[in-house]
VOKEGU-474410 format. One record per residue (C-alpha): residue in three letters; x, y, z. Coordinates in steps of 0.1 Angstrom, whole numbers, plus 5000, padded with zeros to 4 digits. Layout:
VOKEGU-474410
ALAXYZ ...
***
This chain:
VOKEGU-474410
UNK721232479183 UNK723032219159 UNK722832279120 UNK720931959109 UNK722531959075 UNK721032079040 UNK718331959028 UNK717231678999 UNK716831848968 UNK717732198946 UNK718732468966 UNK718932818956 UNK723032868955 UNK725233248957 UNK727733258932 UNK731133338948 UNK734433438928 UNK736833198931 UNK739033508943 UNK737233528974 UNK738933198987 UNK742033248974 UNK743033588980 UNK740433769001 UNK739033529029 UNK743033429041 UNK743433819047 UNK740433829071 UNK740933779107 UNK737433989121 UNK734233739129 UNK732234069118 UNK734134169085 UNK733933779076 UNK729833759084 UNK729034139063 UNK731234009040 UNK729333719030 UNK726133889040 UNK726734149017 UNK727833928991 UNK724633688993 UNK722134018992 UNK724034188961 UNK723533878942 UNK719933948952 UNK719134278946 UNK717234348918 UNK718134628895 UNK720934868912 UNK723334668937 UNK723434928962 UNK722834848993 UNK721935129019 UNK723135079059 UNK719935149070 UNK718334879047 UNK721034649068 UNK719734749101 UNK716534579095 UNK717734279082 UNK716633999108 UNK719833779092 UNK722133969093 UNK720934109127 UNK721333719140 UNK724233669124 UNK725933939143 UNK724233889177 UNK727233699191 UNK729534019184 UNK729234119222 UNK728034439204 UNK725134629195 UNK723934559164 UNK724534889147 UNK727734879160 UNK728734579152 UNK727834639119 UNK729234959117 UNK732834769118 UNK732034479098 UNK731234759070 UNK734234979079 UNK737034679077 UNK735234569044 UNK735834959028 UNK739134959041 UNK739834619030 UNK738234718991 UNK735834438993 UNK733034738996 UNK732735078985 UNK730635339001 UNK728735608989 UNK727635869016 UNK723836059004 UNK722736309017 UNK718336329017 UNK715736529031 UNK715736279061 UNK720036359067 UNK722836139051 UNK722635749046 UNK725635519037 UNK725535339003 UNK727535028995 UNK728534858967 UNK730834578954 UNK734334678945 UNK733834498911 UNK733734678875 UNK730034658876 UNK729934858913 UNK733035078903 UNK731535218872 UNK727935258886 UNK729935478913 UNK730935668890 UNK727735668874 UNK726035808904 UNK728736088915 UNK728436198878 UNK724736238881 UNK724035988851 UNK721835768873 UNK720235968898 UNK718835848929 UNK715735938948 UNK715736228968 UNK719836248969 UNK720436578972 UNK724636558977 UNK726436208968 UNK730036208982 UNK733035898980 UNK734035789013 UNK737535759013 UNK739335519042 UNK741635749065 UNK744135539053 UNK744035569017 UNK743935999022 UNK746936159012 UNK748136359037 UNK748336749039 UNK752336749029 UNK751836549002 UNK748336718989 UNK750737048990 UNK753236868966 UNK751336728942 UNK749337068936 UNK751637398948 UNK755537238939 UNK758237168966 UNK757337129003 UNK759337429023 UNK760237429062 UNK758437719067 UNK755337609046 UNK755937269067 UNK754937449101 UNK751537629086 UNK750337269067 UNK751137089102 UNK749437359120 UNK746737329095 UNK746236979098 UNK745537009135 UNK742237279131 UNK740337189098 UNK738936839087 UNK740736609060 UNK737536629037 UNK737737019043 UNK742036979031 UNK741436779002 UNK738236988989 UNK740337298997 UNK743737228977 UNK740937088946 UNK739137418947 UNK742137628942 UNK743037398913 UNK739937418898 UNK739837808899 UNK744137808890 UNK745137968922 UNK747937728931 UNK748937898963 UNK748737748997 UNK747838119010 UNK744338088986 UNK743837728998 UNK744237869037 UNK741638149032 UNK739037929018 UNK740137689049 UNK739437989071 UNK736538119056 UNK734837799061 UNK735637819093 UNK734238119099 UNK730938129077 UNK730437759078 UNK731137519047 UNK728637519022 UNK727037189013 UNK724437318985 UNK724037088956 UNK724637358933 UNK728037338939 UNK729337548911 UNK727237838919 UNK728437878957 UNK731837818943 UNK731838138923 UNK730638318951 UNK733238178974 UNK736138268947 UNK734838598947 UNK734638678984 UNK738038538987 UNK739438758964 UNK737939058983 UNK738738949018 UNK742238799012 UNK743238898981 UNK746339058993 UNK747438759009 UNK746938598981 UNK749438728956 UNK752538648982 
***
């Protein structure tokens, strides 16, 4: 069906930054990242209040469900990688919140408004409904890898050290590495035989996801102590 033009008359207009045509929309070259991209940039300037946007708000927008019909795809898929090129690209970030009805995906605009109420959210100085764990989703490629996680909190990469990361790489998640190496910061055990045992011990017992964090950590350092403590002080 033909577009039969706009209308006679003031209509309501979205405000777009100039940046957009300049530097974002010449990088694009996904039909879906180009339609959530302006989809999302329409409904933020339409939100009232907090502009966050949940995915499973954007699974019941009739737009945005039209828009993407001609994606070949289903819908949630296709919207699933309209969102995912946008994150990787930093138009969007994402917050992932975990509820009493299991974890939803949060978006907002990668602008100093959306950065800082980020921030504000993971801090727990604006606190959404029923989140009971908030967590940054970082792109896969934006993760520092294992090797260089080992460098910038243990000291100088070794060969032999080399073959256990790689090895370790291979068995545990990247969220599991990077929470790993900041948990043996936090409690000052800069040893990659400390951030291995917590590795394991997750592995074994099952990672903990409580919302008292803190709590559960002090238990964990503890039992670490006991169970690998000679391993430790290598």
């Amino acid at each position: 069906m033909p577009f039969n033009g706009f209308p006679a008359g003031k209509l309501r207009v979205t405000p777009i930054p100039d940046l957009f045509f300049s530097e974002l929309l010449p990088q694009i070259d996904d039909l879906a990242e180009l339609k959530v991209t302006l989809h999302m940039l329409h409904r933020l300037q339409r939100t009232p209040g907090m502009r966050l946007i949940r995915r499973s708000d954007l699974l019941q927008d009739a737009t945005l469900a039209r828009s993407l019909g001609g994606q070949g795809k289903p819908l949630a898929e296709a919207l699933d990688d309209g969102l995912a090129r946008c994150v990787i690209r930093g138009t969007l970030l994402r917050l992932d919140i975990a509820g009493a009805e299991g974890v939803d995906q949060c978006y907002l605009p990668n602008s100093e408004s959306g950065r800082k109420l980020a921030q504000d959210i993971e801090s727990g100085l604006v606190q959404l409904p029923d989140a009971r764990r908030i967590e940054r989703f970082v792109p896969a490629a934006e993760r520092p890898s294992i090797y260089t996680l080992y460098e910038q909190n243990i000291g100088l990469l070794q060969p032999l050290i080399a073959e256990q990361l790689r090895d370790a790489e291979e068995t545990y998640p990247n969220e599991w590495i990077a929470e790993a190496f900041k948990r043996a910061v936090e409690n000052n055990v800069r040893k990659w035989t400390y951030v291995r045992a917590i590795l394991e011990r997750w592995r074994l017992e099952g990672k903990s996801d409580e919302v008292n964090r803190r709590a559960s950590e002090s238990d964990e350092f503890a039992a670490i102590r006991r169970d690998y403590g000679g391993y430790i002080r290598e």
